[in-house]
Phi, psi and omega in degrees: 000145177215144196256114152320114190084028181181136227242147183296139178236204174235167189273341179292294165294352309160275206285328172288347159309283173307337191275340173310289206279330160321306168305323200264348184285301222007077154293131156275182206285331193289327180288323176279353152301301208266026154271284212292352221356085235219157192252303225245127167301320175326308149353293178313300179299311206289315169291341165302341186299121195264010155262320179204156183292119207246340182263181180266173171310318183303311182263039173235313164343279175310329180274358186288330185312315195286322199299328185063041170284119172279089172215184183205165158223152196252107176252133201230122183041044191047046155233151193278120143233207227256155181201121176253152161319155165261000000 
């Protein structure tokens, strides 16, 4: 499928996406739990996984949302994929 303005990624690329703007915000993790409202920093750390995906799409959104990463996830023929802004 392909979306105007925003390009199909891998969860791998995905995630080097997110370690950008983490490193460059250097929000901490404690904050985006209580943004996101999340118990657990783990939570966090956990969406952080750079082999597979360990949270669910709802809270992996949500930290792309607090992260102000323009992305999405698509599950498209029961497989998930990943779509960033270009």
């Amino acid at each position: 499928m392909k979306l105007e303005g925003f390009k199909k990624v891998d969860y791998n690329t995905l995630q080097s996406e997110i370690k950008k703007v983490y490193d460059s915000d250097q929000v901490p993790e404690i904050q985006i739990a209580a943004q996101i409202n999340v118990k657990s920093v783990q939570t966090v750390k956990n969406a952080f996984q750079p082999d597979k995906q360990v949270v669910s799409d709802e809270i992996l959104t949500n930290i792309l949302n607090a992260l102000g990463l323009n992305s999405f996830i698509i599950w498209q023929n029961g497989e998930r994929t990943y779509y960033i802004k270009n």
